[in-house]
N, C-alpha and C positions, 0 to 999 in steps of 0.2 A: 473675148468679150468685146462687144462693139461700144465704142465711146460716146458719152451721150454731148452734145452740140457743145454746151460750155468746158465739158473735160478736154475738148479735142480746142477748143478755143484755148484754156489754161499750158496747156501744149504747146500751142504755137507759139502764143506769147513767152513764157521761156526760152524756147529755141531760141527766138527773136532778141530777145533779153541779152540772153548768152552770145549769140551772134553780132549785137554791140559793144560789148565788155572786152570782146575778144580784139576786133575792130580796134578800138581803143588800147588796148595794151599791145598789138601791133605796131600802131605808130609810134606809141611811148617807147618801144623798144628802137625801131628807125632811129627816132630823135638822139635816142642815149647812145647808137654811133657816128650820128651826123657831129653830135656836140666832141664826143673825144676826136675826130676827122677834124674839127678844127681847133683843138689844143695845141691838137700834135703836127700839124701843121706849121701854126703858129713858137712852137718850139723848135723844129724843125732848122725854121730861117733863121731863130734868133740865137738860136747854139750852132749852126752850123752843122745838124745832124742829116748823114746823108741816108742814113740807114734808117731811119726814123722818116725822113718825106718818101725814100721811095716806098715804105709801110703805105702811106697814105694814100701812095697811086697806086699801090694793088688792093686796097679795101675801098678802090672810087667804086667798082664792079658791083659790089656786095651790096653798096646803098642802090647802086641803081636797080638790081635783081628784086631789093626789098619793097622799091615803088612799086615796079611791077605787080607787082604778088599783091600789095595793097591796096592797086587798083583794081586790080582782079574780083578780089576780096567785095568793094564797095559796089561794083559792076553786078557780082552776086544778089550783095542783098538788095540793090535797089530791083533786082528782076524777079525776085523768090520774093520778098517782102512787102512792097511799096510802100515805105514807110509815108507817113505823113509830122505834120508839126513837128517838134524837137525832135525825132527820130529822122528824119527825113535831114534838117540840119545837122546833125552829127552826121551824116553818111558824107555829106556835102563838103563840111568843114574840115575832113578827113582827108576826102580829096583834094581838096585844095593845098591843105597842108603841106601831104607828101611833095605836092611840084613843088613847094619853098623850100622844103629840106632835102630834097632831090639837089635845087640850085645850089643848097650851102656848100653840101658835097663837091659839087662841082668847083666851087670856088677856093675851097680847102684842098683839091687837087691843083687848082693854078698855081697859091700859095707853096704848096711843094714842089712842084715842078722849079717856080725861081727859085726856093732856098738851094734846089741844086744846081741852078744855073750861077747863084753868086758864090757856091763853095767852086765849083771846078774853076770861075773870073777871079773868086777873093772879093772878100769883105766889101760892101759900100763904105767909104768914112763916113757917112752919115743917114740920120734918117731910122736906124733902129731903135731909140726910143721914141720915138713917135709910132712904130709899128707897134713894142710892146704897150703903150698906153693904149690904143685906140684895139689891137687885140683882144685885152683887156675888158675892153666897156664890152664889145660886141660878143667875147664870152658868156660874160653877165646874162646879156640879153637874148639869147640864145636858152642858156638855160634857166630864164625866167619864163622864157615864151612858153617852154616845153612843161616846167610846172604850172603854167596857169594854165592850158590845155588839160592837165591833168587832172587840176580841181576845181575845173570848171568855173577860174576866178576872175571875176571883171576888172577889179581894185587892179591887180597884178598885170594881167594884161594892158590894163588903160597906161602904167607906167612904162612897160616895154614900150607903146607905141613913142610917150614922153621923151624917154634915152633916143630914140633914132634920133630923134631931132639933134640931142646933145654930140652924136656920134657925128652926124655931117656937119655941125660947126666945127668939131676936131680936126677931121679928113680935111675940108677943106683950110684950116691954119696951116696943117703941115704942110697939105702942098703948096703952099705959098714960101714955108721954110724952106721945102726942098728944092724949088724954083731958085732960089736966092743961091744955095750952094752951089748950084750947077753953073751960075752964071761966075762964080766966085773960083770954080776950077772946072773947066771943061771938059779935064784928064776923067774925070767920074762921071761922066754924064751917061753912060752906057749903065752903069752898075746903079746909082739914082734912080733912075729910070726904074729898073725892076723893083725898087722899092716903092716907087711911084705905082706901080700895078702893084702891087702886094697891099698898100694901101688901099687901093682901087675895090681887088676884092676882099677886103675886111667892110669896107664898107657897104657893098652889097650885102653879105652875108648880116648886118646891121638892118637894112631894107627888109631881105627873107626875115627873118625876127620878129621883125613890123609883121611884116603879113600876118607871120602865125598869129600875133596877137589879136590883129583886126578879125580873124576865123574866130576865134574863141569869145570874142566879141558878139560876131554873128550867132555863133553855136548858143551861146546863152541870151541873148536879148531880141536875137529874131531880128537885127539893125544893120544894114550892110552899110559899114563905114569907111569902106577902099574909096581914095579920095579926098577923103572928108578933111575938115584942118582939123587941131588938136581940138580946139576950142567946141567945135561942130560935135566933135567925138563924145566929148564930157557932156554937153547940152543933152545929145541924146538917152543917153546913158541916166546920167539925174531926172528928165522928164519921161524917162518909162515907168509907167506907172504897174510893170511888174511887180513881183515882191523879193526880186532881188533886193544886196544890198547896195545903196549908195558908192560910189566913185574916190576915192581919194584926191584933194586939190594937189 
């Protein structure tokens, strides 16, 4: 039986429907191994587990295989589809996504690479709590990014971007702590050092976090806010006169 114009219309939009949803639990799936990549990471250096970071360097692959596939995926629907307005953002903001949580990965493999660089040197005397604090926040924010992504939340996002800020005034105290030890015993300054990078990438992966947020941003308010200061952020965010909700100060 031959479809009349609207059924075959009701069709595609479904497909289309289903072909976002799927999209979408794609990368949510991504994300929930980018975020355990840098637990374990992060556990990794700070227990000294070697068996645990080289985990981390053989599952770098899998996130990278996963971008792929969800570039693939977005490449699809924007040539089958051409989404426009909010759909067209979601395909956007997906892409963009992946490259951040492509980086995290990436950066939770450095992270493990030095945890086994200081188990086979031994221990830095100092500088691992400050790894586990500032781990810690960019955890947080990592997996806030990935649930405001999820429910499409501006409130949640607009804090993720808030925490960066609070993460590089951390990153940069420490290393001004770590700076001081080094000058204080010269014997560790090799071993410092890689905590110094492990710092380094915790705090990218703080950055990547940012991004996602700023997408989810985009993805709901239509507001491309990379760049912007905090203040810039919230202004725009309060003065759209969508019918989202309001911002949290």
């Amino acid at each position: 039986m031959d479809l009349d114009n609207k059924g075959y219309t009701a069709h595609i939009s479904q497909q289309f429907n289903k072909d976002l949803e799927n999209l979408k639990n794609h990368i949510l799936h991504m994300g929930g191994r980018v975020e355990r990549q840098v637990q374990n990471a992060l556990k990794a250096l700070l227990d000294n587990d070697s068996e645990l970071a080289e985990q981390v360097r053989v599952e770098e692959n899998e996130i990278d295989n996963l971008e792929i596939s969800i570039d693939e995926e977005c490449t699809r629907i924007l040539a089958l589809r051409h989404p426009a307005a909010s759909d067209l953002r979601m395909v956007v903001a997906v892409y963009k996504a992946i490259t951040d949580l492509e980086r995290i990965g990436d950066e939770a493999y450095k992270i493990s690479k030095l945890a086994i660089n200081l188990i086979d040197e031994g221990a830095a005397p100092w500088g691992y709590v400050q790894t586990r604090h500032i781990g810690q926040l960019v955890s947080v924010m990592v997996h806030n990014a990935l649930d405001a992504f999820a429910r499409f939340d501006v409130n949640a996002a607009y804090r993720v971007v808030k925490e960066d800020k609070a993460v590089d005034v951390e990153y940069e105290s420490s290393m001004r702590q770590l700076m001081t030890y080094m000058m204080e015993d010269p014997r560790s300054i090799s071993k410092i050092i890689k905590i110094m990078w492990a710092l380094r990438a915790l705090e990218r992966i703080g950055d990547h976090a940012g991004n996602i947020a700023e997408h989810v941003i985009y993805l709901v308010k239509g507001k491309d806010v990379r760049h912007a200061s905090q203040d810039d952020i919230k202004r725009e965010i309060f003065n759209d006169s969508s019918p989202d909700q309001g911002v949290d100060s």
